[in-house]
LUMLUM-871967 format. One line per field, with one value per atom (N, C-alpha, C): residue number from 1; chain; y, x, z. Coordinates in nm, 4 decimals. Layout:
domi: [NUM; ...]
lumro: [A; ...]
Y: [Y; ...]
X: [X; ...]
Z: [Z; ...]
END
This chain:
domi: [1; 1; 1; 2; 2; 2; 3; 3; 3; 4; 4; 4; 5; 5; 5; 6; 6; 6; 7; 7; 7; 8; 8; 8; 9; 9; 9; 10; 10; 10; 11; 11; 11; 12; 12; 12; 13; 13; 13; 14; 14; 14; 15; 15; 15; 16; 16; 16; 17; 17; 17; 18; 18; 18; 19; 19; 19; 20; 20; 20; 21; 21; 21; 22; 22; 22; 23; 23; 23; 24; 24; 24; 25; 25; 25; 26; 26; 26; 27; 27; 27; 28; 28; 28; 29; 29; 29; 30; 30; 30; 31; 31; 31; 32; 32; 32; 33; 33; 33; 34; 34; 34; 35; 35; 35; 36; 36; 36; 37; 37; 37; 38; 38; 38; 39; 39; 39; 40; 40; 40; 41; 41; 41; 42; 42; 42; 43; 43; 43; 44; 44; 44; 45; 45; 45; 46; 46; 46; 47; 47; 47; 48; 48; 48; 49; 49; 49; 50; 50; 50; 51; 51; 51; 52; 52; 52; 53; 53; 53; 54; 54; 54; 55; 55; 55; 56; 56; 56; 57; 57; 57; 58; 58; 58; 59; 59; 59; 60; 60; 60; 61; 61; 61; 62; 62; 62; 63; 63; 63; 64; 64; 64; 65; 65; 65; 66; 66; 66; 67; 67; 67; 68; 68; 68]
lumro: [A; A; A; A; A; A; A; A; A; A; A; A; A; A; A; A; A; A; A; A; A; A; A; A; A; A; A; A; A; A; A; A; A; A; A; A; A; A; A; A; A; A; A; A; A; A; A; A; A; A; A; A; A; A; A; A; A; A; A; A; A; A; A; A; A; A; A; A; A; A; A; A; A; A; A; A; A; A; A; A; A; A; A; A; A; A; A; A; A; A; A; A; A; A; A; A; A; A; A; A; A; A; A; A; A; A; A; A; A; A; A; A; A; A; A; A; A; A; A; A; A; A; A; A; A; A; A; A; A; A; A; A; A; A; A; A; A; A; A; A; A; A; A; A; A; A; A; A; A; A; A; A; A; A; A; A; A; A; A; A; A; A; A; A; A; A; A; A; A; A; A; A; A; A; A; A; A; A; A; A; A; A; A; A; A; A; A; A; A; A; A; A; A; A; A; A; A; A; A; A; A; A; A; A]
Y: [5.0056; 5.0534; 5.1665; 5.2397; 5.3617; 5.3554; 5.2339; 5.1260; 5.1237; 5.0075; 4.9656; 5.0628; 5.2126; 5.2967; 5.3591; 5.3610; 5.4505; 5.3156; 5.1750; 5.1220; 5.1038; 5.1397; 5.1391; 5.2835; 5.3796; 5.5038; 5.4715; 5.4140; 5.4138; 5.3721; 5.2361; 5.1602; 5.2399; 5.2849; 5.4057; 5.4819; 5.5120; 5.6849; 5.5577; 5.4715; 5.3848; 5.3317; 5.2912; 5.2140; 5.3526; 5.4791; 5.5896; 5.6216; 5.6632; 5.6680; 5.5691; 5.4055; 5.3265; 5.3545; 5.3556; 5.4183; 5.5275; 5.6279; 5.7682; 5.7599; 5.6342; 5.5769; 5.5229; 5.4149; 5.3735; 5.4354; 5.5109; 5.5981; 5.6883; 5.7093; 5.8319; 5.7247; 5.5866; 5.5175; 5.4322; 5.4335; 5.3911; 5.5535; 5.6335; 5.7418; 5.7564; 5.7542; 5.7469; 5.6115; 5.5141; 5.3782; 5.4177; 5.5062; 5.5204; 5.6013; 5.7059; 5.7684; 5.7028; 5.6415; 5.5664; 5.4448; 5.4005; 5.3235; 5.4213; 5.5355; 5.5938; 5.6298; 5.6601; 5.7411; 5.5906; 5.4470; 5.3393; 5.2755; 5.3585; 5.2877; 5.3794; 5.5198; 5.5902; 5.5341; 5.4654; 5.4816; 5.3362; 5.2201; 5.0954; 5.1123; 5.2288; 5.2640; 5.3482; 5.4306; 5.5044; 5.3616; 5.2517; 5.2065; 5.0912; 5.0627; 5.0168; 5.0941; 5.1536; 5.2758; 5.2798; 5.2453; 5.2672; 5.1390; 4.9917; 4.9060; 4.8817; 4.9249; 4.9386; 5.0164; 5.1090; 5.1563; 5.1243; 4.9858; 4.9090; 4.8439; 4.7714; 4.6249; 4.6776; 4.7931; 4.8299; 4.8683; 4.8938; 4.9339; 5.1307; 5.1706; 5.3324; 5.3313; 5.3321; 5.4038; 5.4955; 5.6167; 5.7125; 5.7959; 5.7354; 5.7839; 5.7008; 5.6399; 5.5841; 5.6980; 5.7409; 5.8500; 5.7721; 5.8293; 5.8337; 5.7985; 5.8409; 5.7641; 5.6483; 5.5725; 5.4538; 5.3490; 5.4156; 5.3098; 5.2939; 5.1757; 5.2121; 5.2612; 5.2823; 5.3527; 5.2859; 5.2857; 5.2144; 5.1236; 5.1850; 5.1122; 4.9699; 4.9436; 4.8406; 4.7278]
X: [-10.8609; -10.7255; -10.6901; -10.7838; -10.7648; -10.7456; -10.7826; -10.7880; -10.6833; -10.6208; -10.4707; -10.3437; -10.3824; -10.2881; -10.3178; -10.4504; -10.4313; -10.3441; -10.3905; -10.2872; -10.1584; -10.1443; -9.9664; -9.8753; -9.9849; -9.9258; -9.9303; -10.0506; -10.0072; -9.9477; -9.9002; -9.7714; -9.6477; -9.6457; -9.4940; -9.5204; -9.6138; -9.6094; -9.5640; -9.6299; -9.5685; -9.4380; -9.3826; -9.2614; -9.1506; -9.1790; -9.1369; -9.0694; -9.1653; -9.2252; -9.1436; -9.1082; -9.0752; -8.9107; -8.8525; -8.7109; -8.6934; -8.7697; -8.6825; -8.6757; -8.8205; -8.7746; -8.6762; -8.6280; -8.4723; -8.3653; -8.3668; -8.2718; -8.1980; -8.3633; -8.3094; -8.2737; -8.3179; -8.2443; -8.0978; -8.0940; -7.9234; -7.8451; -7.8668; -7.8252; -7.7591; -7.8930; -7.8662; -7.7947; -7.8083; -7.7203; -7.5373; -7.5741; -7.3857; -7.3044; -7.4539; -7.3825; -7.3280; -7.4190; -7.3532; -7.2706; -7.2398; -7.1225; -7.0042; -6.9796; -6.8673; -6.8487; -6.9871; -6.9457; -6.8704; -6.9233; -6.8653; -6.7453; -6.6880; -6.5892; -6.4724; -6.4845; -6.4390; -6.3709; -6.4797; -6.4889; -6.4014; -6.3870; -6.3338; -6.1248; -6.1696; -6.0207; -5.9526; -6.0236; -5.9909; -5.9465; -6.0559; -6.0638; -5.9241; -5.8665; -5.7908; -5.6388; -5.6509; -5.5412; -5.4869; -5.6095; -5.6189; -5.5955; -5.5965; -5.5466; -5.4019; -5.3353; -5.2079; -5.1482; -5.1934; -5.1385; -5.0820; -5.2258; -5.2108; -5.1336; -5.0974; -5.0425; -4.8977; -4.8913; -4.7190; -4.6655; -4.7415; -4.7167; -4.7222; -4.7650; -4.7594; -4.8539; -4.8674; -5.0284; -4.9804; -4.8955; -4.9258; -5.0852; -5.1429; -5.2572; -5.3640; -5.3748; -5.4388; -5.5096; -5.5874; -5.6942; -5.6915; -5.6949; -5.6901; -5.8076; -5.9256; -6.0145; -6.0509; -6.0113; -5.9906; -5.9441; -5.8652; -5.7927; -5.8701; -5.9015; -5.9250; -5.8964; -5.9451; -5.8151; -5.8311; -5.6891; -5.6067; -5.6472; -5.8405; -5.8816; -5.9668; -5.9410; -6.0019; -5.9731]
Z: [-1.3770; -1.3995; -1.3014; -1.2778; -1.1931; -1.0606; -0.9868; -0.8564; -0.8598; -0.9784; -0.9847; -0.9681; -1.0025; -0.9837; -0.8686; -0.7823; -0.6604; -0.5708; -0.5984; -0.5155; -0.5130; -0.6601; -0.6536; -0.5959; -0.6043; -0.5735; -0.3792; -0.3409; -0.2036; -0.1507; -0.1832; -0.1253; -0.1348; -0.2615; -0.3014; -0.1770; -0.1696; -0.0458; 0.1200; 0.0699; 0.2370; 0.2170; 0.1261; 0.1378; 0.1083; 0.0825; 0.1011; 0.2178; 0.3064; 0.4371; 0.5164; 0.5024; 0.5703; 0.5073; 0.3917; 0.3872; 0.4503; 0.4584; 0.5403; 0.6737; 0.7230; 0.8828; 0.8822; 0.8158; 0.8167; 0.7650; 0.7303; 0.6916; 0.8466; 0.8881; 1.0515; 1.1068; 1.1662; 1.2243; 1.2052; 1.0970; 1.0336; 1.0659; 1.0503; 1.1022; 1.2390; 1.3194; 1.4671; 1.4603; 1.4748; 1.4524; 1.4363; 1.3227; 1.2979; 1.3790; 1.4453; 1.5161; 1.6771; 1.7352; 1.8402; 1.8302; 1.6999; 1.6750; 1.7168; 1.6224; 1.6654; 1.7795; 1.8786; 2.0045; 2.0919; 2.0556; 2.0934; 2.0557; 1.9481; 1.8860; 1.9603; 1.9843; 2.0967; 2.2368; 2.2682; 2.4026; 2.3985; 2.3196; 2.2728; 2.2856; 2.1864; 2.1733; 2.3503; 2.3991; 2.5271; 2.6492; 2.6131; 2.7355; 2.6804; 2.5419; 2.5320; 2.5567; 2.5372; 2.5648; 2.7723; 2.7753; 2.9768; 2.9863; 2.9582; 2.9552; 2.9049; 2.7932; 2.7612; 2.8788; 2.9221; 3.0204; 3.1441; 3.1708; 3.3230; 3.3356; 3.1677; 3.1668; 3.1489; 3.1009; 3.0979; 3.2377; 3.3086; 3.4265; 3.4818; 3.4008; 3.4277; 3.4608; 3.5915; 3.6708; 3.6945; 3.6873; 3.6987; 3.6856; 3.5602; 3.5255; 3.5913; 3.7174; 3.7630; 3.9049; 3.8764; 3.9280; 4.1226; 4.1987; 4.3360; 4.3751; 4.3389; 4.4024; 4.3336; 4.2558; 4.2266; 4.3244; 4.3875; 4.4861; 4.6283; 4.6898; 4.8445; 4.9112; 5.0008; 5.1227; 5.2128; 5.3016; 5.3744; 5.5012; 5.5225; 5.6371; 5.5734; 5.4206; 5.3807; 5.3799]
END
């Protein structure tokens, strides 16, 4: 009986152990969703921009220059 409980206590301490590893990685996970969900919306925004026609906001060295 005493077997039976050191093995049930050790799996608890491992499957412990294996939630708080997934836990930090769903973490980090959510966090580079948002830094991507960011960057989704910016680069759609810079597309609304192109297709309406305001390049104003179209940065200079973007463009070639003139001996190309």
């Amino acid at each position: 009986m005493e077997n039976l409980i050191k093995k049930l206590e050790e799996q608890i301490a491992f499957l412990q152990h294996e939630i708080s590893q997934m836990s930090d990685e769903l973490y980090s996970q959510q966090k580079e969703v948002t830094v991507l969900k960011k960057q989704i919306s910016n680069f759609e925004k810079r597309i609304n921009e192109l297709e309406s026609g305001n390049e104003t906001s179209i940065i200079i060295e973007d463009k070639k220059p003139p001996h190309y």
